[in-house]
GULUMMI-58731 format. One record per residue (C-alpha): residue number from 0; residue in one letter; x, y negated, z. Coordinates in nm, 4 decimals. Example, Ala and Ser with C-alpha at 12.3 -4.5 7.8 and 13.67 -1.06 7.14 Angstrom:
% GULUMMI-58731
0  A  1.2300  0.4500  0.7800
1  S  1.3670  0.1060  0.7140
//
This chain:
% GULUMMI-58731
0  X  13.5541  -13.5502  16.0593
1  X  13.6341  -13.6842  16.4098
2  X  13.6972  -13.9863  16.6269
3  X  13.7990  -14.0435  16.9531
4  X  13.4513  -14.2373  17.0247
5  X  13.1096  -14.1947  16.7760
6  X  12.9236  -14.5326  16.8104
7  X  12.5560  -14.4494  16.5967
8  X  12.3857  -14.8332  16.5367
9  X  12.5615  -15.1629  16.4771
10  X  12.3393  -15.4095  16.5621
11  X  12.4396  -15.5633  16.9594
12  X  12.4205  -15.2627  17.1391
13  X  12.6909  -15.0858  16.9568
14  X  12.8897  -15.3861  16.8287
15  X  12.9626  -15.5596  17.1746
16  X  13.0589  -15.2200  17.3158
17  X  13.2836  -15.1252  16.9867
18  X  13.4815  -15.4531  17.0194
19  X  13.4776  -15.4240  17.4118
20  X  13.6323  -15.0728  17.4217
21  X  13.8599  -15.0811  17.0997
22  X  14.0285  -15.4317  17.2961
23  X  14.0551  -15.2470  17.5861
24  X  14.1950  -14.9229  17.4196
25  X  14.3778  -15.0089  17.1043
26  X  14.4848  -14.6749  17.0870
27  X  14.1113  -14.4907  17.0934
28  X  13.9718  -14.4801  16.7467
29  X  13.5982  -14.6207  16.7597
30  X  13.3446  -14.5334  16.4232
31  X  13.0309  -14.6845  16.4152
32  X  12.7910  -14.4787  16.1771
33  X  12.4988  -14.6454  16.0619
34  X  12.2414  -14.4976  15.7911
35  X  12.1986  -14.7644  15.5670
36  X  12.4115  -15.0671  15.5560
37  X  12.5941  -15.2458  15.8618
38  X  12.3715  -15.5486  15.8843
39  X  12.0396  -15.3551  15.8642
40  X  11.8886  -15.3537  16.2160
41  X  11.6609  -15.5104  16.4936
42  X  11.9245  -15.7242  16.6645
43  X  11.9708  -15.8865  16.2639
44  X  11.5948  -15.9564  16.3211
45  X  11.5612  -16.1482  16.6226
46  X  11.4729  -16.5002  16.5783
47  X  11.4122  -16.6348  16.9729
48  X  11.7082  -16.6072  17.1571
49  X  11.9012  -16.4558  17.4923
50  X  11.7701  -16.5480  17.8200
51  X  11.9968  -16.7060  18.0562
52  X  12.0090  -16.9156  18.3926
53  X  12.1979  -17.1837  18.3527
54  X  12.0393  -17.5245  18.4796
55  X  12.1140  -17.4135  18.8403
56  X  11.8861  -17.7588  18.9565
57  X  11.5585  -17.6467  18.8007
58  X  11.6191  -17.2530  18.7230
59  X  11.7801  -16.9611  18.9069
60  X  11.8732  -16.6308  18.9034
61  X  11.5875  -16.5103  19.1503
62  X  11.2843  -16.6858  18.9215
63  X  11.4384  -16.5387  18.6376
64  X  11.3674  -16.1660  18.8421
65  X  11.0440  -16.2716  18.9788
66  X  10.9545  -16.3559  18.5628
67  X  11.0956  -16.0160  18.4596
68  X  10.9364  -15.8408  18.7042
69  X  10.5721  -15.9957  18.6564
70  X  10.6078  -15.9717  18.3003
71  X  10.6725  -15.5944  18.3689
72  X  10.3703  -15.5607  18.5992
73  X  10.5899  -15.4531  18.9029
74  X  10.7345  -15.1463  18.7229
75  X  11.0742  -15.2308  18.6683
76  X  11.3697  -15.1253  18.8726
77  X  11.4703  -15.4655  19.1153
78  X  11.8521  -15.3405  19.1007
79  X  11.8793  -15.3648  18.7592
80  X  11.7109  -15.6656  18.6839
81  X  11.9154  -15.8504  18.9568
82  X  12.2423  -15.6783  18.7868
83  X  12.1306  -15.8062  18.4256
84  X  12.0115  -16.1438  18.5148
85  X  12.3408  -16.1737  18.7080
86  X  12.5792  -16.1253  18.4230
87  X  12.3952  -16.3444  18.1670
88  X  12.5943  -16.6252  18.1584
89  X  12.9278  -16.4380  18.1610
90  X  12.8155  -16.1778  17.8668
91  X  12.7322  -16.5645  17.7071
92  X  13.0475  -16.6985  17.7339
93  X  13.1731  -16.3657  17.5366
94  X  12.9693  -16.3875  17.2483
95  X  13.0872  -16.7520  17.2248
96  X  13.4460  -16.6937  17.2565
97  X  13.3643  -16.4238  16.9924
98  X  13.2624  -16.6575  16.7416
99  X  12.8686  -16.6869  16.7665
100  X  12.7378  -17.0658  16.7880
101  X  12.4279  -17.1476  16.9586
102  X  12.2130  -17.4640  16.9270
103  X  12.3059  -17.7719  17.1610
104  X  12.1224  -18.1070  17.2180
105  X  12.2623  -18.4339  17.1858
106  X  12.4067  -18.4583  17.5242
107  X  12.6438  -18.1606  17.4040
108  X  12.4558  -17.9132  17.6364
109  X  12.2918  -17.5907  17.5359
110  X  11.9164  -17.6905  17.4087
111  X  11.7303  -17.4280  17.6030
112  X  11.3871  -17.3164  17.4436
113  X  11.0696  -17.2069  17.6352
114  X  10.8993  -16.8337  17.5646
115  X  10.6074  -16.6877  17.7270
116  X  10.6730  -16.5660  18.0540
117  X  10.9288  -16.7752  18.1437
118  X  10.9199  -17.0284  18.4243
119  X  11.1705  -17.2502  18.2886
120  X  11.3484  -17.3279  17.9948
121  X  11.6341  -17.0800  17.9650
122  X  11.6439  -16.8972  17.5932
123  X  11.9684  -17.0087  17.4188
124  X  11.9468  -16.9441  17.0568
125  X  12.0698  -17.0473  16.7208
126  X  11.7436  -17.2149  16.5469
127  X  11.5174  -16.8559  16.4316
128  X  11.8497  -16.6912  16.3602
129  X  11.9643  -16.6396  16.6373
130  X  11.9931  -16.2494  16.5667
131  X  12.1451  -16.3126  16.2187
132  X  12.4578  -16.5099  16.3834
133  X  12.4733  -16.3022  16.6598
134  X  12.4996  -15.9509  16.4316
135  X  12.7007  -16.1555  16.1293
136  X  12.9875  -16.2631  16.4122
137  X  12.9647  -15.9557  16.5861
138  X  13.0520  -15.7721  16.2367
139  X  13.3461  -16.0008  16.1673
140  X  13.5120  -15.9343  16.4995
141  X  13.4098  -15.5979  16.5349
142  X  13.5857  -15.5465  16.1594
143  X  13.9071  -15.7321  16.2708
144  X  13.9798  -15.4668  16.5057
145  X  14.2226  -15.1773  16.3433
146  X  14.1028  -14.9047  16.5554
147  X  13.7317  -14.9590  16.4687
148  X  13.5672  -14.8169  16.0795
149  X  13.2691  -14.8393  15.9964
150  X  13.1203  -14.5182  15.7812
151  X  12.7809  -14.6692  15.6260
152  X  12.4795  -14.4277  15.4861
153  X  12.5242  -14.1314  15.6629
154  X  12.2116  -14.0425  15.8198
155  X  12.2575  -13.8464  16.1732
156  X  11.9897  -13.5076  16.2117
157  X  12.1664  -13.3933  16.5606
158  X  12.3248  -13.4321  16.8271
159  X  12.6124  -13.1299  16.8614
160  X  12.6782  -12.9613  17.2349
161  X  12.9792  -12.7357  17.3441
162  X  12.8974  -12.4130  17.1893
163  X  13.0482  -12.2195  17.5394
164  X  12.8456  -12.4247  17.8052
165  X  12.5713  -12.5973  17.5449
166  X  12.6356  -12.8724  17.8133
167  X  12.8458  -13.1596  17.7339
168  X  12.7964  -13.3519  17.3891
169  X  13.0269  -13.3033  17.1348
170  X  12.9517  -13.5238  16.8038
171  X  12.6802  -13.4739  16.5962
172  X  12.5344  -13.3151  16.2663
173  X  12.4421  -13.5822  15.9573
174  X  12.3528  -13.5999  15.6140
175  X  12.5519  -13.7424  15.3571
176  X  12.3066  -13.9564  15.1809
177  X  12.4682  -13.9664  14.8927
178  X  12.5674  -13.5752  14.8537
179  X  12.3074  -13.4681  15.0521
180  X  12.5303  -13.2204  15.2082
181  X  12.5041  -13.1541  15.5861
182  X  12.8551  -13.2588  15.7665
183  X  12.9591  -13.2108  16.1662
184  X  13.1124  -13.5006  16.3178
185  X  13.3285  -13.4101  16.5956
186  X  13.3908  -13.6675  16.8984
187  X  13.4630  -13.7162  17.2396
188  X  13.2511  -13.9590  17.3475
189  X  12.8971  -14.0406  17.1797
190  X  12.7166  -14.3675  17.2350
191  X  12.3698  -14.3481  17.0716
192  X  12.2614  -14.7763  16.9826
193  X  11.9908  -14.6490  16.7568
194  X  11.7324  -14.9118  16.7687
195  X  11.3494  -14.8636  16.8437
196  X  11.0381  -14.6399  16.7084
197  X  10.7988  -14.9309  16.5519
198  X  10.7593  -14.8022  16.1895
199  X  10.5869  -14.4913  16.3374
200  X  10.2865  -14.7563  16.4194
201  X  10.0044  -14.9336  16.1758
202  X  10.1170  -15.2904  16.2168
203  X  10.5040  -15.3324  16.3349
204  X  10.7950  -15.6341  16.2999
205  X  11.0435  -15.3842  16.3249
206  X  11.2911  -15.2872  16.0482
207  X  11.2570  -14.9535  15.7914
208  X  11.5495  -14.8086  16.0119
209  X  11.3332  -14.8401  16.3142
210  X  11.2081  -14.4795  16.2940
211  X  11.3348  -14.3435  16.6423
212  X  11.5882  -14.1542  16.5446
213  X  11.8127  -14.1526  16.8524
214  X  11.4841  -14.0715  17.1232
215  X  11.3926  -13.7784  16.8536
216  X  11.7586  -13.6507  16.8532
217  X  11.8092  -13.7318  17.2179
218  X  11.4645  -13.5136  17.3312
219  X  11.5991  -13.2148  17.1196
220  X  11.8671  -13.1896  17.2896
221  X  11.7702  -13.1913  17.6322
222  X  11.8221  -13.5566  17.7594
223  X  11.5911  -13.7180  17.9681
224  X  11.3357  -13.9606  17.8118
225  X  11.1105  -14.1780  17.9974
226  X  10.8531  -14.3936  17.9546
227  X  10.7636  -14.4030  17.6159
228  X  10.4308  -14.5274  17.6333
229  X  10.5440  -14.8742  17.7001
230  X  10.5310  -15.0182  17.4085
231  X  10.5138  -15.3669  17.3680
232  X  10.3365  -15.5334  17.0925
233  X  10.3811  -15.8530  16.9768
234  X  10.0772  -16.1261  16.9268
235  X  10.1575  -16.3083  16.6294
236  X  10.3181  -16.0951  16.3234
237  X  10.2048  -16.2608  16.0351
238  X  9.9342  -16.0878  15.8513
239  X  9.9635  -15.9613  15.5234
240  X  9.6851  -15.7157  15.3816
241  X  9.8968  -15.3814  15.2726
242  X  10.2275  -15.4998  15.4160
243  X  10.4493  -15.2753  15.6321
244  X  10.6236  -15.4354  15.8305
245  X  10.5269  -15.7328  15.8921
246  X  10.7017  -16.1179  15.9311
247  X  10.7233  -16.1564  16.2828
248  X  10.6599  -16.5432  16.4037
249  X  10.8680  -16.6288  16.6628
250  X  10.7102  -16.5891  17.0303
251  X  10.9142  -16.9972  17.0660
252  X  10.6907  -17.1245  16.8431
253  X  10.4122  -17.1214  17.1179
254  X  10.6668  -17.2214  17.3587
255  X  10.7304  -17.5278  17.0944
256  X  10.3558  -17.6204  17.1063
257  X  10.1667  -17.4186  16.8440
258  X  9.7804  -17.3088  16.9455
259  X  9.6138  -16.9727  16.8839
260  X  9.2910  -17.0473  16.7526
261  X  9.0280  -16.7727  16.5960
262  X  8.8567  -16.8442  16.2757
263  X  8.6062  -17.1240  16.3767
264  X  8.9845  -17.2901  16.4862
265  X  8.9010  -17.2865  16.8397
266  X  9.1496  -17.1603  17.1284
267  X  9.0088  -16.9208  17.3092
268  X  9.3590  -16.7999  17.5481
269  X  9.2969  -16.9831  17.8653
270  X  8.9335  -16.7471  17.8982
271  X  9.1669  -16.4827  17.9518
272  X  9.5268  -16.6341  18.1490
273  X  9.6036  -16.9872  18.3074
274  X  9.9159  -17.0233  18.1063
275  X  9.7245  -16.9853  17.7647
276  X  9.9908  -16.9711  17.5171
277  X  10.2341  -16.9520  17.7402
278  X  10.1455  -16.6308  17.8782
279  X  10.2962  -16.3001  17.8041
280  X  10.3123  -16.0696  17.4999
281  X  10.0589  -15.8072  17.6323
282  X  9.8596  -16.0518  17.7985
283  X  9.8194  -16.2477  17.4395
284  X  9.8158  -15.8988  17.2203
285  X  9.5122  -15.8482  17.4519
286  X  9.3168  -16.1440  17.4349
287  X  9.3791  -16.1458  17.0515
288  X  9.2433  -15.7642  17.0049
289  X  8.9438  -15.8429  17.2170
290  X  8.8471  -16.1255  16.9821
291  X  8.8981  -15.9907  16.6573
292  X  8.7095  -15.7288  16.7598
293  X  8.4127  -15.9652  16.8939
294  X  8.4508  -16.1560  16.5432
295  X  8.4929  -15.9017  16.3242
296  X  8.7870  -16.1147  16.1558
297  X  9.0913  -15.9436  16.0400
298  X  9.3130  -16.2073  16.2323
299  X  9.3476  -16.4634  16.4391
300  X  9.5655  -16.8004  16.3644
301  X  9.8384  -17.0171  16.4797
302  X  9.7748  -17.3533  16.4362
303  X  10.1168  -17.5870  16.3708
304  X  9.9399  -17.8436  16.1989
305  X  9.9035  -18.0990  16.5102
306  X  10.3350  -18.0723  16.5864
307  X  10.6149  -18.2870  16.4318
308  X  10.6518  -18.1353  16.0929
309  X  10.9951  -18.2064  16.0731
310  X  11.0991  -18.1318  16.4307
311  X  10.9405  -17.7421  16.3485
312  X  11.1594  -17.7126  16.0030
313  X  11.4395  -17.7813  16.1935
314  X  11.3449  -17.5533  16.4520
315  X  11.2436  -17.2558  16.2669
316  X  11.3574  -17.3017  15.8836
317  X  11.3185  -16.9096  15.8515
318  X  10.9702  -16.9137  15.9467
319  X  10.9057  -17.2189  15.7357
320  X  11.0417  -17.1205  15.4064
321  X  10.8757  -16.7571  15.4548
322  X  10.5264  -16.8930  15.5077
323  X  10.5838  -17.1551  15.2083
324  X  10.6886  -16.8762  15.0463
325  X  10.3572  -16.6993  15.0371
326  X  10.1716  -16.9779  14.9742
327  X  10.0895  -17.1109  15.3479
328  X  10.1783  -17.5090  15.4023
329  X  10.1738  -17.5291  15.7548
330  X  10.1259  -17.8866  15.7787
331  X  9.7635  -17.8472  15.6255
332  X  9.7140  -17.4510  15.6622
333  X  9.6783  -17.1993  15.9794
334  X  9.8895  -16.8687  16.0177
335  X  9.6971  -16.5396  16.0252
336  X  9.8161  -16.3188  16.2638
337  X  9.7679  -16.0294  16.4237
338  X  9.9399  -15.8046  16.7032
339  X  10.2088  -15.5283  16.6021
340  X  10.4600  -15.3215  16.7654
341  X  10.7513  -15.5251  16.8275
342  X  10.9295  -15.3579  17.1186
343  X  11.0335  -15.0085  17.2933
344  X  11.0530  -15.0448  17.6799
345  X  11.1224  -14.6745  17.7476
346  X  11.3477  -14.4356  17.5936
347  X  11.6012  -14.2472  17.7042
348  X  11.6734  -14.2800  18.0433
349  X  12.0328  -14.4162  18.1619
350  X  12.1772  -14.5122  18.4529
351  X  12.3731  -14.8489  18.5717
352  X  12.6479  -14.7404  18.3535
353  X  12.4357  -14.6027  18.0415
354  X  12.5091  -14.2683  18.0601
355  X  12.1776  -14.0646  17.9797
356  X  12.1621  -13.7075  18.1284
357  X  12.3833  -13.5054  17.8953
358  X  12.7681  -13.5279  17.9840
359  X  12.9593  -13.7785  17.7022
360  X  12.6359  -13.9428  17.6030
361  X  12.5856  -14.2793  17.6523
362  X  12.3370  -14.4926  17.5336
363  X  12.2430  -14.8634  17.5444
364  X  11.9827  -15.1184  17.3507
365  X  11.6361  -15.0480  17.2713
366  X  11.6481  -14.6926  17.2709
367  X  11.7296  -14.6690  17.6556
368  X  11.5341  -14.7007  17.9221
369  X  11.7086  -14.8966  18.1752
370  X  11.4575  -14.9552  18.4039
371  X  11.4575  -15.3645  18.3271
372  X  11.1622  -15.4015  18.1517
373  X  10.9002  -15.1838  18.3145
374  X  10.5675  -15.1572  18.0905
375  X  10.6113  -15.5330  17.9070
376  X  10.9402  -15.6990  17.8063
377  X  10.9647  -16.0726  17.8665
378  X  11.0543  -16.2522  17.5815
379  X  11.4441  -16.2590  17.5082
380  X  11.5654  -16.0625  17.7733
381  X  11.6294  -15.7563  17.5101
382  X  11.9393  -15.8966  17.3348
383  X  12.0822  -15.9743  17.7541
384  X  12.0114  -15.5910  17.8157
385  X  12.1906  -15.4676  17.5509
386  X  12.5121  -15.6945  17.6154
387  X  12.4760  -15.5817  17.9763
388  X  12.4397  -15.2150  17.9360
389  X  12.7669  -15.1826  17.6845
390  X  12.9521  -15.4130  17.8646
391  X  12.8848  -15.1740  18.1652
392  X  12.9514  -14.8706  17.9782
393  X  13.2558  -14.9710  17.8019
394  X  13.4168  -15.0287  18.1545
395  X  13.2724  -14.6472  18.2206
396  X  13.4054  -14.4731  17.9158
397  X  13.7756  -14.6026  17.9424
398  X  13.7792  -14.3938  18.2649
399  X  13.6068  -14.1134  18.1132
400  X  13.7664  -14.0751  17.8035
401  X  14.1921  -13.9806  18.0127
402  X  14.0227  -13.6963  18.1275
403  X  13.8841  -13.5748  17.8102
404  X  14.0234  -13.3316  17.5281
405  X  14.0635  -13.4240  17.1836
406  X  13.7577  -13.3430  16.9929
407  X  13.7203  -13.0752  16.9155
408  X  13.8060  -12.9646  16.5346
409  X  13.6841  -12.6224  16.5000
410  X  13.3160  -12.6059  16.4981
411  X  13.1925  -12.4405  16.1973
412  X  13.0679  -12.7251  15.9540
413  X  12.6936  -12.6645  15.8051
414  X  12.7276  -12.7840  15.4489
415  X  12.4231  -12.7012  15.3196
416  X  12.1667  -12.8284  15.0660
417  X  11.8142  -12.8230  15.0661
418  X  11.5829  -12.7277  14.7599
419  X  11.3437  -13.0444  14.7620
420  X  11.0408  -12.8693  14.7301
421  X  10.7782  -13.1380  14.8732
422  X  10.7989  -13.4422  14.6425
423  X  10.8617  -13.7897  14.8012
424  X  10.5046  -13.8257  14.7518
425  X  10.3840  -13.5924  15.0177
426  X  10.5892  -13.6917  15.2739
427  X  10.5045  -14.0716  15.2176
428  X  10.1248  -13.9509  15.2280
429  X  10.2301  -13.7553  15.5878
430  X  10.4012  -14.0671  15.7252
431  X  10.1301  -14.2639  15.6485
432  X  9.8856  -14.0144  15.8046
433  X  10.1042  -14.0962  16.0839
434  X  10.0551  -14.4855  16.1045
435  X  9.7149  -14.4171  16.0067
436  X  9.7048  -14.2601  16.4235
437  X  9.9254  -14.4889  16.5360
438  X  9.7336  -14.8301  16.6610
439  X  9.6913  -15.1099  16.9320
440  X  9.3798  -14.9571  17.0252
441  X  9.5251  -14.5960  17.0592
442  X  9.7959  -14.6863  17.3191
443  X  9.6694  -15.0098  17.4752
444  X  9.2911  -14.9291  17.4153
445  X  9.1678  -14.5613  17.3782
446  X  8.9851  -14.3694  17.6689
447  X  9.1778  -13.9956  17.7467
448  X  8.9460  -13.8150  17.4852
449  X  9.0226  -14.0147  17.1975
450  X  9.4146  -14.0401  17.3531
451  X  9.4264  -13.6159  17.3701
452  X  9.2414  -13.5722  17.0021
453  X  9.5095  -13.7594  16.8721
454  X  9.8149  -13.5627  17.0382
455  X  9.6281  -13.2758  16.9157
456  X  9.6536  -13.4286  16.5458
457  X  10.0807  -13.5087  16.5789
458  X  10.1250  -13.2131  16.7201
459  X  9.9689  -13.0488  16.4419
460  X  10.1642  -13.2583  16.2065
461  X  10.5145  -13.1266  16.4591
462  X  10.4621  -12.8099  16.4007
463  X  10.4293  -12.8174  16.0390
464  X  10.7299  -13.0094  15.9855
465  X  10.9060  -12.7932  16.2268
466  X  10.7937  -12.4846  16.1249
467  X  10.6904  -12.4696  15.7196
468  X  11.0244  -12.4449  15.5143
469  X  10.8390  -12.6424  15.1910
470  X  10.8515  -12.9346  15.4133
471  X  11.1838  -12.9791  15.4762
472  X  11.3179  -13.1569  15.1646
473  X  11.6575  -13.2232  15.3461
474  X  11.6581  -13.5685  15.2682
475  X  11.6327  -13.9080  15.5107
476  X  11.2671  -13.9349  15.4248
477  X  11.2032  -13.6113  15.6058
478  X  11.4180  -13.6599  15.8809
479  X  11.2729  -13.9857  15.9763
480  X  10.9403  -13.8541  15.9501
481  X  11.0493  -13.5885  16.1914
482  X  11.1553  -13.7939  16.4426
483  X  10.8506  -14.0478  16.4157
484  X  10.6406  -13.7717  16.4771
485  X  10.8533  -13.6045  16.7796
486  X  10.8346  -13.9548  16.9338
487  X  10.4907  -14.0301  16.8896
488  X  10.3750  -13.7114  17.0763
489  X  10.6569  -13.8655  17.3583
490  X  10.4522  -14.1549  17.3166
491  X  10.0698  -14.0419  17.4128
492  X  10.1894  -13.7216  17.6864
493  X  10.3745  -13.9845  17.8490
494  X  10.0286  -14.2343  17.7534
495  X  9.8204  -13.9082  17.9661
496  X  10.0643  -13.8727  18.2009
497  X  10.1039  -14.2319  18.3065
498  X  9.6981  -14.2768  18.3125
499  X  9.6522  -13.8993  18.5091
500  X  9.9316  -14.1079  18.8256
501  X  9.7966  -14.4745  18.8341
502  X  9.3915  -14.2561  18.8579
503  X  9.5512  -14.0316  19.1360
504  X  9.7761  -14.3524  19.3356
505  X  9.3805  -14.5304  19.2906
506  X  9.2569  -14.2146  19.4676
507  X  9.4591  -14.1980  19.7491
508  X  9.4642  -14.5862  19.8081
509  X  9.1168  -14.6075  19.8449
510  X  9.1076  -14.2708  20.0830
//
């Protein structure tokens, strides 16, 4: 099996910069592998919106940087953030004149919602679906192009490297899913769009597919990863005893009006930040963790009850039907919610292009680190990056790709299949073992003790699944696992190591 250019992920990351390079190069063939079906991913989950500048009067591009960059507590690259602020309204205009409709007001001009974080009104957005439309339109055109397949439920294990120089990527190694047979495919060019790492934690709004796969993959073979231990959680994910993941609620539906209130129904936000609701993820994840555990109450509430009931259908049917769906009438009940990991703001590192570290590997979307988000995304400027980051590598890859051989076709295939000797059982009980470490309170919370006895734990866990045959049941299951585990030891040495440089900057500041 080979292609010209290996595209792992369709959600917007590897979509835009299919259809980008496959106009571009008619003559390149383009597969996008996914491990489960085409439409399965974060981007399909997305319910705010993009964040763009366009009301030049009130808004610009410099208080859309100063947003990002206060959001990300100062630790985000200035360079890039100008660069991907810049381009938002032209990577707009793409998706538009690719098909995807946005929401507009009655003056015929794009109805711009409000998040936390933001300054100004600026998220365009199609009601809470704005992820659905985006990834359904971005399929269709994607699909229209004849140089571009799509090979579904193949699950990737490996990146491959030049067996002379162990350098350069060339492919990688998955499992067929349905064989369960081991297969090399063979490329010259391999974009990794994988997605993000949130079912590795105890409360999450991510996807099942969001098991890390491409930081696991990327770390084993040698790429640089940064970062990991930003990891943004998200304030209101509906709460659901026993659920896994969770319904996210839609960070716009503060910016619409609704109130966090605790369980005597009173707001307690503006002890903590001027901008109350308004204010950013972490600050809110925060403020939410310290009462719950002041209360003792397993969540905290949004309160709708006081907006335009029909106004808020309109806005967010998605979120309405779900609620009504599990018995919640938001006109006379409050939403329980509580913080969960929603977003990845390291990963593996790129540059202004997207190429990571390793020679023909490229990578883009939420399992990059960019340097645009620093340690706390503002709301809705994820789906921007990822338009921004393949539209910059696309233009980087048709110059790369004249000066590279055909890939190659004679690298001895593994075709192999595992005895499953653990059960499904025991690697459910080891993942959950996993989430079990996983919390709030371990990456935002926890003291270096409790931080290190836990990296002692995973890497405990590692080394089994690394090193004990019985475990390795060849199957996706185990896989994931793997790479959940890999990432969450990324996660808490990066955790030590951050905490070991902001003690020793302190140190020297105040010599």
């Amino acid at each position: 099996m080979k292609t010209d250019v290996l595209v792992i992920g369709s959600g917007i990351a590897g979509l835009s910069f299919a259809i980008k390079l496959a106009d571009a190069r008619p003559d390149t063939s383009i597969t996008i592998l996914t491990k489960s079906s085409n439409d399965l991913c974060n981007t399909a989950q997305a319910q705010g919106g993009i964040a763009v500048v366009l009301d030049r009067v009130r808004d610009s591009f410099e208080q859309h940087v100063q947003d990002t960059m206060k959001a990300g507590k100062g630790l985000n690259d200035r360079k890039v953030v100008e660069m991907v602020v810049s381009q938002a309204p032209e990577r707009l205009s793409e998706l538009i004149s690719w098909g995807t409709s946005f929401d507009f007001n009655g003056n015929g001009e794009f109805e711009l919602g409000l998040e936390g974080g933001h300054s100004q009104r600026r998220i365009v957005h199609h009601r809470d679906l704005t992820g659905k439309e985006l990834e359904r339109k971005l399929l269709k055109k994607a699909g229209s192009l004849p140089n571009v397949e799509f090979v579904d439920r193949y699950f990737v294990i490996d990146l491959l490297k030049n067996e002379q120089d162990q350098e350069n990527c060339t492919g990688v190694k998955m499992l067929d899913k349905v064989t369960g047979q081991q297969v090399n495919f063979n490329s010259r060019i391999t974009f990794l769009a994988t997605g993000g790492s949130g079912m590795i934690f105890s409360n999450t709004t991510n996807p099942s597919v969001a098991t890390a796969d491409g930081v696991a993959m990327a770390q084993r073979a040698g790429a640089e990863v940064k970062n990991m231990n930003f990891i943004q959680f998200h304030p209101t994910a509906l709460y659901e005893k026993d659920k896994h993941p969770l319904f996210l609620i839609s960070e716009a539906v503060r910016g619409f009006g609704a109130y966090v209130v605790n369980h005597k129904g009173n707001r307690f936000l503006f002890k903590t930040d001027t901008r109350g609701e308004l204010a950013t993820r972490d600050i809110v994840s925060e403020a939410v963790v310290k009462e719950l555990k002041m209360s003792g109450e397993r969540s905290a509430f949004l309160d709708c009850r006081h907006l335009n009931f029909e106004a808020f259908q309109n806005e967010f049917p998605t979120i309405v039907a779900y609620c009504h769906s599990i018995g919640l009438n938001l006109k006379t009940d409050l939403i329980p919610i509580v913080p969960a990991a929603h977003y990845q703001c390291g990963g593996i590192q790129v540059d202004e292009h997207a190429r990571t570290s390793i020679p023909h590997l490229y990578a883009s979307g939420e399992c990059a680190h960019t340097g645009l988000h620093g340690a706390n995304r503002l709301a809705s400027n994820s789906l921007l990056e990822a338009l921004v980051y393949s539209h910059q590598s696309y233009k980087s890859v048709i110059e790369e790709l004249d000066k590279l051989p055909e890939p190659e076709t004679i690298i001895r295939p593994e075709i192999l299949r595992f005895e499953q000797e653990a059960d499904d059982e025991i690697i459910a009980s080891l993942r959950h073992r996993l989430n079990d470490l996983m919390t709030y309170d371990l990456i935002h919370a926890s003291g270096k003790r409790e931080k290190k006895e836990a990296l002692e734990h995973l890497r405990e866990l590692k080394e089994m699944l690394e090193d004990y045959p019985p475990f390795n049941t060849g199957t996706t299951g185990f896989y994931e696992l793997r790479n959940m585990v890999c990432t969450a030891v990324l996660i808490l040495d990066h955790a030590l190591d951050f905490s070991s440089k902001m003690k020793k900057n302190l140190s020297e500041l105040l010599a």
